[in-house]
N, CA, C and O atoms as a CHARMM CRD file, in Angstrom:
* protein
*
  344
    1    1 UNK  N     90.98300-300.24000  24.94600 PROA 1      0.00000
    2    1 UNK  CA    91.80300-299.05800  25.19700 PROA 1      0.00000
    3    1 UNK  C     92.26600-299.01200  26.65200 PROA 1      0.00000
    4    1 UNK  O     93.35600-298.49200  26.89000 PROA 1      0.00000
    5    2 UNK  N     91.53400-299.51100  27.63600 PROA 2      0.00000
    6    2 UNK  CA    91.64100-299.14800  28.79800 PROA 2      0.00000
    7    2 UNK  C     93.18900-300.22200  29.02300 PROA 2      0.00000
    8    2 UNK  O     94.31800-299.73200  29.01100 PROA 2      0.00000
    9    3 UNK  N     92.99300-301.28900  29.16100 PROA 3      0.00000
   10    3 UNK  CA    93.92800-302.75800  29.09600 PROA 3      0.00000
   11    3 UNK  C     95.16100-302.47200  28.21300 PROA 3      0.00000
   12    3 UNK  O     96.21800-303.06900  28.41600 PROA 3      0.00000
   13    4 UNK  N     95.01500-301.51700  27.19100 PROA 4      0.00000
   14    4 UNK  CA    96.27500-301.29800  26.68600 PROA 4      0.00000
   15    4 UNK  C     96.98700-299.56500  27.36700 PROA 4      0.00000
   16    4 UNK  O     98.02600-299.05000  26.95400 PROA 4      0.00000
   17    5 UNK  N     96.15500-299.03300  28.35600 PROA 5      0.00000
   18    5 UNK  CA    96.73900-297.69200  29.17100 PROA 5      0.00000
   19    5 UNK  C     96.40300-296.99400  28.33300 PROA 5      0.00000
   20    5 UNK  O     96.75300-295.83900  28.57500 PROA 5      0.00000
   21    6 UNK  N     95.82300-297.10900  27.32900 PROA 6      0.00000
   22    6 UNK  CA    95.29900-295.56900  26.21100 PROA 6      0.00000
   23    6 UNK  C     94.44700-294.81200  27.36200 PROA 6      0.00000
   24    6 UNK  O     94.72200-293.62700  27.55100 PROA 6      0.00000
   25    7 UNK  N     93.65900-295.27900  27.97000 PROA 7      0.00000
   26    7 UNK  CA    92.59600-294.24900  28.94000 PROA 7      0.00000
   27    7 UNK  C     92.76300-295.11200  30.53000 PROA 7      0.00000
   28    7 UNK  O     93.18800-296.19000  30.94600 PROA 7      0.00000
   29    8 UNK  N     92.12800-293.85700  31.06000 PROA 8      0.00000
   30    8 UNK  CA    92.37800-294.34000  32.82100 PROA 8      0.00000
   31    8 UNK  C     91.39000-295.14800  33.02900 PROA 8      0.00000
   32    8 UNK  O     91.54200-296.20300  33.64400 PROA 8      0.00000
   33    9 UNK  N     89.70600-294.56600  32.30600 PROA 9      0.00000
   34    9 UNK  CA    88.47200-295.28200  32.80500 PROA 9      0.00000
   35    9 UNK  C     87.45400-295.66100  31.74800 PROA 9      0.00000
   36    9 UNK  O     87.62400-295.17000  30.63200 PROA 9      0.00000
   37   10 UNK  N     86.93600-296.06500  31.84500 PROA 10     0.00000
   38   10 UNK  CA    85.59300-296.90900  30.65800 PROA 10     0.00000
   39   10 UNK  C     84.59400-296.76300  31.25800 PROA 10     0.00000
   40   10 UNK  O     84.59300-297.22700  32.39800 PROA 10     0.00000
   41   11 UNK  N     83.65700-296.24800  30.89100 PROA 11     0.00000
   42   11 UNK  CA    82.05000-296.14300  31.87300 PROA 11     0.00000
   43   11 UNK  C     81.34100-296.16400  30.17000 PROA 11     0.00000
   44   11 UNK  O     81.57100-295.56700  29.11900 PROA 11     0.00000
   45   12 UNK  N     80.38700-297.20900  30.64000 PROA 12     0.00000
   46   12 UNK  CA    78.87700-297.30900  29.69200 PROA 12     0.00000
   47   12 UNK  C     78.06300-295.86500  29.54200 PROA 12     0.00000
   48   12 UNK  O     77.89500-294.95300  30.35100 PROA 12     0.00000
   49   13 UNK  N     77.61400-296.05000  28.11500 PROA 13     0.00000
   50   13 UNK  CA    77.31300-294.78700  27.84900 PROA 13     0.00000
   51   13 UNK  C     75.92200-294.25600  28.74000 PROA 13     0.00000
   52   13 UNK  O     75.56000-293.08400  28.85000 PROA 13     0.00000
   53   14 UNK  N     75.44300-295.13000  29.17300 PROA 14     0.00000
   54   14 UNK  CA    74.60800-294.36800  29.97200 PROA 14     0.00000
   55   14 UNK  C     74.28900-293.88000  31.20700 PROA 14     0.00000
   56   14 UNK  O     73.26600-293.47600  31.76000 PROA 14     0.00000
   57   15 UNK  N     76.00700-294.09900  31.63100 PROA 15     0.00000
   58   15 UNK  CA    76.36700-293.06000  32.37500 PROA 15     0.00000
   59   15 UNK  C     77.77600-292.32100  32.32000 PROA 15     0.00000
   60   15 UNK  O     78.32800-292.09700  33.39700 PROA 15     0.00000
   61   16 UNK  N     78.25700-292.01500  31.40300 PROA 16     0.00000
   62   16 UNK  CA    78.98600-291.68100  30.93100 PROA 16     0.00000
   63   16 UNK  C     79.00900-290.08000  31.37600 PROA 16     0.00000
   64   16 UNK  O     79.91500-289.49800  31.97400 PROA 16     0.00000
   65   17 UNK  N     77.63000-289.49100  30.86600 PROA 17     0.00000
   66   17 UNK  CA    77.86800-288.12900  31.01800 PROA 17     0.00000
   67   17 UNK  C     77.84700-287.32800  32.77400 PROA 17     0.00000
   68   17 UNK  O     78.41600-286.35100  33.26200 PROA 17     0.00000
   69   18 UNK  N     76.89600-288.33800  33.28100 PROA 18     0.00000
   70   18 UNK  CA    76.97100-288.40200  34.93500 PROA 18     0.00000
   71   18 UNK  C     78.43400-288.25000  35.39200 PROA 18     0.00000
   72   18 UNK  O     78.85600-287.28500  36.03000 PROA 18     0.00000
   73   19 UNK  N     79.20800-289.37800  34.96900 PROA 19     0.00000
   74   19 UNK  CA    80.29900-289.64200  35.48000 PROA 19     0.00000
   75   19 UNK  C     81.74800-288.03500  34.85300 PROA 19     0.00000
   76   19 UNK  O     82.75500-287.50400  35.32000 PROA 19     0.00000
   77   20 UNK  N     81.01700-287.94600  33.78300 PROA 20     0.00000
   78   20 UNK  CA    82.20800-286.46100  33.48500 PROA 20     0.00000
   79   20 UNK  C     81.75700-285.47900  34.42200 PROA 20     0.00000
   80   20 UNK  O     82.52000-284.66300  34.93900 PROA 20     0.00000
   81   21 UNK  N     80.48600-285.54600  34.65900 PROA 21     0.00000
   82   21 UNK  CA    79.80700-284.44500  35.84100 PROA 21     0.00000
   83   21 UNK  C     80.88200-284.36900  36.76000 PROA 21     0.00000
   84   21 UNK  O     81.59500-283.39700  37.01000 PROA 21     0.00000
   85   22 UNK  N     80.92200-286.00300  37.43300 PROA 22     0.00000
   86   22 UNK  CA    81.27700-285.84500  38.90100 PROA 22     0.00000
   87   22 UNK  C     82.81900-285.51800  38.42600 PROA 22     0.00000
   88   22 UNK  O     83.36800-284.51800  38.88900 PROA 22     0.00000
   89   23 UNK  N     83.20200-285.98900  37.91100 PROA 23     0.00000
   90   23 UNK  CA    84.83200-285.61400  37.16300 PROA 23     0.00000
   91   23 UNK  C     85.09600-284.18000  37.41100 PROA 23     0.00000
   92   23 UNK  O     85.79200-283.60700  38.24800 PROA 23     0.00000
   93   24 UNK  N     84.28700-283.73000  36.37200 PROA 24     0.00000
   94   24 UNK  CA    84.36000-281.78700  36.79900 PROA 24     0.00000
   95   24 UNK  C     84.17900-281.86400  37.88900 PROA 24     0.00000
   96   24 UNK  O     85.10200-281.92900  38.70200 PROA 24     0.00000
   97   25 UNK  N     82.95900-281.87600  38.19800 PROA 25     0.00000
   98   25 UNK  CA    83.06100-281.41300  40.32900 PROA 25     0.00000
   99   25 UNK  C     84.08400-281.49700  40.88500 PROA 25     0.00000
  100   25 UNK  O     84.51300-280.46400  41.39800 PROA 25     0.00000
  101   26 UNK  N     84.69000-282.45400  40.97600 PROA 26     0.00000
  102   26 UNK  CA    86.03600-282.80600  41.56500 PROA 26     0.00000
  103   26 UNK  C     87.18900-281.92400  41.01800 PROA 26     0.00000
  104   26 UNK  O     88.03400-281.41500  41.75400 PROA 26     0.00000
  105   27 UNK  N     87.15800-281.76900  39.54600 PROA 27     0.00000
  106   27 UNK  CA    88.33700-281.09700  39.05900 PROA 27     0.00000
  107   27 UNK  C     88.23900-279.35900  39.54800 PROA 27     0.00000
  108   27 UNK  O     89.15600-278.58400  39.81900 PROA 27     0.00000
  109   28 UNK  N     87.00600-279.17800  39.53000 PROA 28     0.00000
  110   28 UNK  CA    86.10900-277.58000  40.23700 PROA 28     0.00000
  111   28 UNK  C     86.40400-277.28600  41.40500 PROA 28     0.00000
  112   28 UNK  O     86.21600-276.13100  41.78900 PROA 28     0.00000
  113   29 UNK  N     86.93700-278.25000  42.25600 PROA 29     0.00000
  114   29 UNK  CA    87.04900-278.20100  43.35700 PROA 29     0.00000
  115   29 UNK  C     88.30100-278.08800  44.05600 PROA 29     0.00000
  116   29 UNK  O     88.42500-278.00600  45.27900 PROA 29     0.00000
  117   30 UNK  N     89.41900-278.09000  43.01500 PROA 30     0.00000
  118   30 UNK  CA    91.23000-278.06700  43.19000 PROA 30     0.00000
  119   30 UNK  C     91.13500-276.46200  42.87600 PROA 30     0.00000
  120   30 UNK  O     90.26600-275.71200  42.43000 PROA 30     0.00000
  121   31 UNK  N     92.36800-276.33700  43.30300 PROA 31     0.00000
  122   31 UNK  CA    92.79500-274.80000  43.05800 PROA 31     0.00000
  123   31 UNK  C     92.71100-274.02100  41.79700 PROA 31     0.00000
  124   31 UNK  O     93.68100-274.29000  41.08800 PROA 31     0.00000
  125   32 UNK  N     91.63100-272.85100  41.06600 PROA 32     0.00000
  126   32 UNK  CA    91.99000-272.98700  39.69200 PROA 32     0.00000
  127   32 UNK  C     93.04100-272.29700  39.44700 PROA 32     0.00000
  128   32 UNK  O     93.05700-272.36900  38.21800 PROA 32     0.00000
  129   33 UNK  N     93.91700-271.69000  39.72900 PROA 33     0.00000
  130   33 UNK  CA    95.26900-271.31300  39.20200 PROA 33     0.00000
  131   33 UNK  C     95.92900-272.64500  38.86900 PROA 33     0.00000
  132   33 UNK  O     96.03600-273.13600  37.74600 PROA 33     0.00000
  133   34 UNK  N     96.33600-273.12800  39.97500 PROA 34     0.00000
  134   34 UNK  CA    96.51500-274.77000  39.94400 PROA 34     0.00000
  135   34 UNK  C     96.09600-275.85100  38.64200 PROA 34     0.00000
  136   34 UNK  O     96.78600-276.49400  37.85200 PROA 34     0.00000
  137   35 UNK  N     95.25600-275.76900  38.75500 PROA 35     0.00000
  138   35 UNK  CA    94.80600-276.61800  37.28800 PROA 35     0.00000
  139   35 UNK  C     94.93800-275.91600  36.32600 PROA 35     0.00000
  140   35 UNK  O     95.72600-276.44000  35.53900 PROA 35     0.00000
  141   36 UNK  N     94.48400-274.78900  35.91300 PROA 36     0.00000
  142   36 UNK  CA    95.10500-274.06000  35.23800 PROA 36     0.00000
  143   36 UNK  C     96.38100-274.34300  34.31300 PROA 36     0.00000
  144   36 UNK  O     96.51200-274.65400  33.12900 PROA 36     0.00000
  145   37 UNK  N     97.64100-273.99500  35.82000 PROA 37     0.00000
  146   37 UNK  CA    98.81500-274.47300  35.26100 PROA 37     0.00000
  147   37 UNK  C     99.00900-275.80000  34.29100 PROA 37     0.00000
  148   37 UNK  O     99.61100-275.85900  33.21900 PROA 37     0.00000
  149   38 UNK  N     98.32900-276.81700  34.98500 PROA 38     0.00000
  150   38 UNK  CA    98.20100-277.89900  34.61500 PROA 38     0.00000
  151   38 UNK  C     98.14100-278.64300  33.23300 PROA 38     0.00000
  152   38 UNK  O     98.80500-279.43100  32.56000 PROA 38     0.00000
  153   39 UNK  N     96.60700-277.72700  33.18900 PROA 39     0.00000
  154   39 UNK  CA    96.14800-277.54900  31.51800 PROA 39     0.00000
  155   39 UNK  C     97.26300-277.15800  30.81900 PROA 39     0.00000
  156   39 UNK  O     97.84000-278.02900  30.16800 PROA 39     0.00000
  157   40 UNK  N     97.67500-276.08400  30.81300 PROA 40     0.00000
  158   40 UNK  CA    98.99200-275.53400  30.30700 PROA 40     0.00000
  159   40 UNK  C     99.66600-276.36300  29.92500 PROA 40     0.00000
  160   40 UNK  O     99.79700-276.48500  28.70700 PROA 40     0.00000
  161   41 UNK  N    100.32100-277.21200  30.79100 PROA 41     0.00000
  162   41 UNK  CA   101.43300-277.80300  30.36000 PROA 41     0.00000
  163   41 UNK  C    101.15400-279.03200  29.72000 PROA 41     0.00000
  164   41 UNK  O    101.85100-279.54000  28.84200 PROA 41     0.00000
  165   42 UNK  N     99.73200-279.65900  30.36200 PROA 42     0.00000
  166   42 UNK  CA    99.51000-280.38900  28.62600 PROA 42     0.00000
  167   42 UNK  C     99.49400-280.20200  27.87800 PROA 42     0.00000
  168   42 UNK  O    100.01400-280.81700  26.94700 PROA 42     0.00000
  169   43 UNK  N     99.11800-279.60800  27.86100 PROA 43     0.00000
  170   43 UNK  CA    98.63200-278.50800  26.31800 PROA 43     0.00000
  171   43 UNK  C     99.81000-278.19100  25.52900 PROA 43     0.00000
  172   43 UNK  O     99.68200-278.22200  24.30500 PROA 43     0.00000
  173   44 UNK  N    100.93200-277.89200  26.03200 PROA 44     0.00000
  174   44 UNK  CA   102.02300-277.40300  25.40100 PROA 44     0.00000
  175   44 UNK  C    102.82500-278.60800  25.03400 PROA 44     0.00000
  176   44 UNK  O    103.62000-278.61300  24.09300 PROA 44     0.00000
  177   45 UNK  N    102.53100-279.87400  25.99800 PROA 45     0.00000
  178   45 UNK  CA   103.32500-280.75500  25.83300 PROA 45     0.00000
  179   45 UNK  C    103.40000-281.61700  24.47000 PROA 45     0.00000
  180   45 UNK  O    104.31200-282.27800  23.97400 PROA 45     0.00000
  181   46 UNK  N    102.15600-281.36300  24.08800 PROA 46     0.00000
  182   46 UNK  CA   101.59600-282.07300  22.44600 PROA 46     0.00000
  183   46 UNK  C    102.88600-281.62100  21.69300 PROA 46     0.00000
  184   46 UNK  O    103.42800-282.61600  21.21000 PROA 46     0.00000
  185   47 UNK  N    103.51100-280.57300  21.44600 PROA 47     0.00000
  186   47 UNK  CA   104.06400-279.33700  20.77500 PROA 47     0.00000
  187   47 UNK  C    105.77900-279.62200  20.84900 PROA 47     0.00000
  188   47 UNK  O    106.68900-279.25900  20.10500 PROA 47     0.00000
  189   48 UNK  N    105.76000-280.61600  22.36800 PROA 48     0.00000
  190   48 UNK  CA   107.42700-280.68000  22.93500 PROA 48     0.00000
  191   48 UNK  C    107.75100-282.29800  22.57700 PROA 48     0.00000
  192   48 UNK  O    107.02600-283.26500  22.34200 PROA 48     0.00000
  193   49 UNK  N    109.30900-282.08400  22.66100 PROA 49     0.00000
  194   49 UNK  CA   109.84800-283.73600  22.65100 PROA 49     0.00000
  195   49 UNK  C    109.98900-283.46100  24.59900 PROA 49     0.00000
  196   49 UNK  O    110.29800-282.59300  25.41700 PROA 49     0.00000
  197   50 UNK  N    109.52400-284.85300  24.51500 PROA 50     0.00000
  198   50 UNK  CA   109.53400-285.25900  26.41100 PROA 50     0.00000
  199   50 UNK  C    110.90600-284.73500  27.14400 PROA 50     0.00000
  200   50 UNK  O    110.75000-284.56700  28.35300 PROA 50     0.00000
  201   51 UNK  N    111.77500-284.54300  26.81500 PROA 51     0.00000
  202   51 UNK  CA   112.65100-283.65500  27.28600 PROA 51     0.00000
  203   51 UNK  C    112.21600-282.00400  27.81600 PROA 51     0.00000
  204   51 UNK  O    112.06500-281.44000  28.89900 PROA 51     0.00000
  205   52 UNK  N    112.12000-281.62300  26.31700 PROA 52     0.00000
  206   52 UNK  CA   111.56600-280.12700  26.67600 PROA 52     0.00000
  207   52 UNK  C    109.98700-280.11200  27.62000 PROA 52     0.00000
  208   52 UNK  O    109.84400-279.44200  28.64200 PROA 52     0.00000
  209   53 UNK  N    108.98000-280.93600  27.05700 PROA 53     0.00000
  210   53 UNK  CA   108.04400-281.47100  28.27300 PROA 53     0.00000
  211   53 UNK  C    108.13800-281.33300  29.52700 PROA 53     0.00000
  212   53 UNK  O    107.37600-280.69500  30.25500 PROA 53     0.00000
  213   54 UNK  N    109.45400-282.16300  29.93800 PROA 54     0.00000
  214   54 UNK  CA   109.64400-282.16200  31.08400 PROA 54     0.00000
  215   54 UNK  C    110.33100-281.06300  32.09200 PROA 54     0.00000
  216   54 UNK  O    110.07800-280.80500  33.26800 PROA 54     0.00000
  217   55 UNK  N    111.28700-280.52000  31.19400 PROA 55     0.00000
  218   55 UNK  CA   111.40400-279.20300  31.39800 PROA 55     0.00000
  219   55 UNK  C    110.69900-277.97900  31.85100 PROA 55     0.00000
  220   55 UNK  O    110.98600-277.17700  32.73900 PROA 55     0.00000
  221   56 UNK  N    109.25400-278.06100  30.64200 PROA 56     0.00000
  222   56 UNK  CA   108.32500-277.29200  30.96400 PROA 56     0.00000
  223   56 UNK  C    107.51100-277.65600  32.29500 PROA 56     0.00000
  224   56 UNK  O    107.24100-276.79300  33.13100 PROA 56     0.00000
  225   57 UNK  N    107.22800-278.67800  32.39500 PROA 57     0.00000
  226   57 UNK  CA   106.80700-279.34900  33.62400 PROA 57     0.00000
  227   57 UNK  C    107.49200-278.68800  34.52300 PROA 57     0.00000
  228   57 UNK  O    106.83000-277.81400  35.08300 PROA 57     0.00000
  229   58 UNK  N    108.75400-278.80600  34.91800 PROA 58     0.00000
  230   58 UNK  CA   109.35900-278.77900  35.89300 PROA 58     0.00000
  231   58 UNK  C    109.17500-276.97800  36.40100 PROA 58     0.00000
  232   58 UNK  O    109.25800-276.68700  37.59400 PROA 58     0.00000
  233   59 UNK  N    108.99800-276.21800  35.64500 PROA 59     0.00000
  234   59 UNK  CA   109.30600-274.46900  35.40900 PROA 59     0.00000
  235   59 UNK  C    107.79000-274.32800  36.18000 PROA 59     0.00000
  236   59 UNK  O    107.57300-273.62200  37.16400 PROA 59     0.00000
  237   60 UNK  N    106.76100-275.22000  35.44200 PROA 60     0.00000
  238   60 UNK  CA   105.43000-274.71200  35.95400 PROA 60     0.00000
  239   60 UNK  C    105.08400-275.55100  37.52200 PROA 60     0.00000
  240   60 UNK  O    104.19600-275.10800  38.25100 PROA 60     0.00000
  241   61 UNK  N    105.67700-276.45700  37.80700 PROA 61     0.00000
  242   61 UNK  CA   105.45100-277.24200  39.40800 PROA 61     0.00000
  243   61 UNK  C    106.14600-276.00600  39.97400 PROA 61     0.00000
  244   61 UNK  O    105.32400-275.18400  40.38000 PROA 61     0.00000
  245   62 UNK  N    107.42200-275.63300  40.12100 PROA 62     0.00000
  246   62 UNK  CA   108.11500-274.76000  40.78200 PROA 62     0.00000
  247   62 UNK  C    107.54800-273.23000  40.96700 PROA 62     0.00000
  248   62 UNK  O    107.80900-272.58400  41.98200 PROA 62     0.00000
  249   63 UNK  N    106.74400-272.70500  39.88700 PROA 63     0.00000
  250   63 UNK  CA   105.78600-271.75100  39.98300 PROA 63     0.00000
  251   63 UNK  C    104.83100-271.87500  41.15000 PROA 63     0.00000
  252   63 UNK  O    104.46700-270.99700  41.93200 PROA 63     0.00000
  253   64 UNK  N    104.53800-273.01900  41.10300 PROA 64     0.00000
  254   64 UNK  CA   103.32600-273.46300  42.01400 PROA 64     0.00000
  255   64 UNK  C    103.66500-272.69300  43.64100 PROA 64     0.00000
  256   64 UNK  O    102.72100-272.25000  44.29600 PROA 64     0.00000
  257   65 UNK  N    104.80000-272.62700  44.05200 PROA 65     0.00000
  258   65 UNK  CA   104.91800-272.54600  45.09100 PROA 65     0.00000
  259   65 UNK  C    104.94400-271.34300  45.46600 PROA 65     0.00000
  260   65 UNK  O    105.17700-271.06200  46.64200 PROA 65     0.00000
  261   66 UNK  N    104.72100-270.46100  44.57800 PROA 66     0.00000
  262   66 UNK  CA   104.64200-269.01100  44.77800 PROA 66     0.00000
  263   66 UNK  C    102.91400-268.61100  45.58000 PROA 66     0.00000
  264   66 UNK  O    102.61400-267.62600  46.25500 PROA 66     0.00000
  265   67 UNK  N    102.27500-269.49000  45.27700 PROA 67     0.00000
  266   67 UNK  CA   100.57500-269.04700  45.23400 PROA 67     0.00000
  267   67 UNK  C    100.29800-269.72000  46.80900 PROA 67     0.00000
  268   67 UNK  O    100.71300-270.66700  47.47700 PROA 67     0.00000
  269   68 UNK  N     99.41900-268.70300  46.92800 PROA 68     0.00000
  270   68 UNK  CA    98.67700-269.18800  48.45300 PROA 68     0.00000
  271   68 UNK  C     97.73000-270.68600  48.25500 PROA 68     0.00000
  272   68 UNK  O     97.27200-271.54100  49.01400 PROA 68     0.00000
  273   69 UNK  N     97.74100-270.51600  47.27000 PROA 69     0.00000
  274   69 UNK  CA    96.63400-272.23300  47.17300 PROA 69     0.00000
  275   69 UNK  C     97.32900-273.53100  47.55700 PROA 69     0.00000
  276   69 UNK  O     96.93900-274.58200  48.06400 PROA 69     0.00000
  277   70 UNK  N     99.09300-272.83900  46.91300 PROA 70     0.00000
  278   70 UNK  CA    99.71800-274.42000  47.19700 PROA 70     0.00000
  279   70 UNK  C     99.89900-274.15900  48.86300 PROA 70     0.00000
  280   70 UNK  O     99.93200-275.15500  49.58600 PROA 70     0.00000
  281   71 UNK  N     99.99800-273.00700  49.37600 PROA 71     0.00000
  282   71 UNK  CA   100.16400-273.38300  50.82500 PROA 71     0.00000
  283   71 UNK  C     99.64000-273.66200  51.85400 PROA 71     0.00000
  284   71 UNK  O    100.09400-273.97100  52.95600 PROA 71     0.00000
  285   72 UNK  N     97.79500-273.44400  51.14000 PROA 72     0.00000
  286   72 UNK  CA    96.44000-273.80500  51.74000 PROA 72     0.00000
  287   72 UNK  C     96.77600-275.19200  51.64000 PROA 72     0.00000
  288   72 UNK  O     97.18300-275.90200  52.56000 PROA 72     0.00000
  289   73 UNK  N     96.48400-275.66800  49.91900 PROA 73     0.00000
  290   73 UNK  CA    97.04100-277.34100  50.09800 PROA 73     0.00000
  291   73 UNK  C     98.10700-278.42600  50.99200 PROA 73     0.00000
  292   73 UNK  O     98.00900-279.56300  51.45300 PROA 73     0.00000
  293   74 UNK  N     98.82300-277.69900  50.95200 PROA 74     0.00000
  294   74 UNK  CA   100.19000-278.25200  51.76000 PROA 74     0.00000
  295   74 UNK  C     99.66900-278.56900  53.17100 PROA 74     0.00000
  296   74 UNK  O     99.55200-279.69600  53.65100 PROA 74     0.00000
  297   75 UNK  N     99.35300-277.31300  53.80100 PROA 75     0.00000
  298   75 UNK  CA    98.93700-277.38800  55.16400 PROA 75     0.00000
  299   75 UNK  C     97.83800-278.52900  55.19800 PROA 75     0.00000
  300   75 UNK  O     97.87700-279.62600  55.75500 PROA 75     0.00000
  301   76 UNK  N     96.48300-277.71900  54.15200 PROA 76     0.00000
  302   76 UNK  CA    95.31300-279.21800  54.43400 PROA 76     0.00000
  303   76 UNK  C     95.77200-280.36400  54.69700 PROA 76     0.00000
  304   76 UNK  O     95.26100-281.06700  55.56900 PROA 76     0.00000
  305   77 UNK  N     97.21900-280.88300  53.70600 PROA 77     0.00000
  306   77 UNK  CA    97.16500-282.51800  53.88400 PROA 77     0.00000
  307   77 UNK  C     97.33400-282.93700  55.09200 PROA 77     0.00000
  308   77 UNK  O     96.74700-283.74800  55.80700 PROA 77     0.00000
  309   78 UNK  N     98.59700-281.97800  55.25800 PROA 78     0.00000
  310   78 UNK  CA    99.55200-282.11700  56.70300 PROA 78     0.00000
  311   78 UNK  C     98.52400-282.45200  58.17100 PROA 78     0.00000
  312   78 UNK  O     98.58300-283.31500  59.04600 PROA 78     0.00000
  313   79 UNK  N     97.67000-281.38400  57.92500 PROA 79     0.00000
  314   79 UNK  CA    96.46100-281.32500  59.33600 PROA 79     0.00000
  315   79 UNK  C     95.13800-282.44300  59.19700 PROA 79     0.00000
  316   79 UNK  O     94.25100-282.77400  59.98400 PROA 79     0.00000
  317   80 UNK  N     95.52000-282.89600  57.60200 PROA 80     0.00000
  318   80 UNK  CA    94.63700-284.28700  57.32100 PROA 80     0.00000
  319   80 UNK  C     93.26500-283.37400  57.45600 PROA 80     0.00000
  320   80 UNK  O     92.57000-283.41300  58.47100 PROA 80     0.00000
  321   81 UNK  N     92.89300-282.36700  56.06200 PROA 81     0.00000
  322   81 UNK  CA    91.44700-281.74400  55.91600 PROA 81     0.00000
  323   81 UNK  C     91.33800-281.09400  54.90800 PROA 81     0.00000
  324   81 UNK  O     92.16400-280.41000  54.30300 PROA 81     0.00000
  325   82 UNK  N     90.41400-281.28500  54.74000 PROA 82     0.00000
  326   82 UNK  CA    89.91600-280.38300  52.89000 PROA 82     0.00000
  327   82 UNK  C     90.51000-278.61000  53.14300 PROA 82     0.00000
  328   82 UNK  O     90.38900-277.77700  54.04100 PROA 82     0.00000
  329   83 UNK  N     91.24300-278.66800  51.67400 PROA 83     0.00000
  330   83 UNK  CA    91.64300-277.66000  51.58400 PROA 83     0.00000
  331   83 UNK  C     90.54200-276.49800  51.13200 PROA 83     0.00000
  332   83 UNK  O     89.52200-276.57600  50.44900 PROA 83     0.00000
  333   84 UNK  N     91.02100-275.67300  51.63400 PROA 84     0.00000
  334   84 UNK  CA    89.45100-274.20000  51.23300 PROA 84     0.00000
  335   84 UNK  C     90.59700-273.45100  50.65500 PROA 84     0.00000
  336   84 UNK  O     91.50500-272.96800  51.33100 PROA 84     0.00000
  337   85 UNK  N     90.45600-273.35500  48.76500 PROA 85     0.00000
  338   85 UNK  CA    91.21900-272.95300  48.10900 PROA 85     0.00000
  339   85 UNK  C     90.56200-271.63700  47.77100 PROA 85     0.00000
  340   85 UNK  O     89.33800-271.76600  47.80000 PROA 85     0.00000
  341   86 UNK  N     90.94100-270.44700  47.46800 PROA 86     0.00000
  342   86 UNK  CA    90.27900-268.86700  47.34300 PROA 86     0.00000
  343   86 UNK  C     89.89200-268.81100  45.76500 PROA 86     0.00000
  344   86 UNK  O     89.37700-267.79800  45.29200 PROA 86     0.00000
């Protein structure tokens, strides 16, 4: 699966569940409005032809810029430092 792009990563099952741990942590650790959105638009995307997908995509990135998280983010990169999202 991995060799044909079906999935990003392959980990042995016995550490498998370790490794979704650190996955969440990391994903716990982005903005949750932000991911949020995110989810969303996968989620909806099952539902769309890649046109409308992308569409929807495009409606929910542009949202993004309304929220103080994307402007915490923005700045973090810029000043090169972990963002402290609220």
């Amino acid at each position: 699966a991995e060799s044909k792009g079906l999935v990003a990563r392959v980990y042995p099952a016995e550490s498998l569940v370790e490794e979704a741990l650190t996955m969440a942590r990391k994903i716990a650790s982005f903005s949750k409005p932000i991911v949020q959105m995110a989810k969303e638009a996968v989620n909806a995307s099952y539902e769309m032809t890649l046109e409308e997908g992308t569409r929807f995509e495009r409606r929910i990135f542009h949202s993004t810029f309304s929220t103080e998280d994307r402007k915490e983010g923005m700045s973090a990169f810029v000043e090169k430092r972990q963002a402290d999202f609220k």
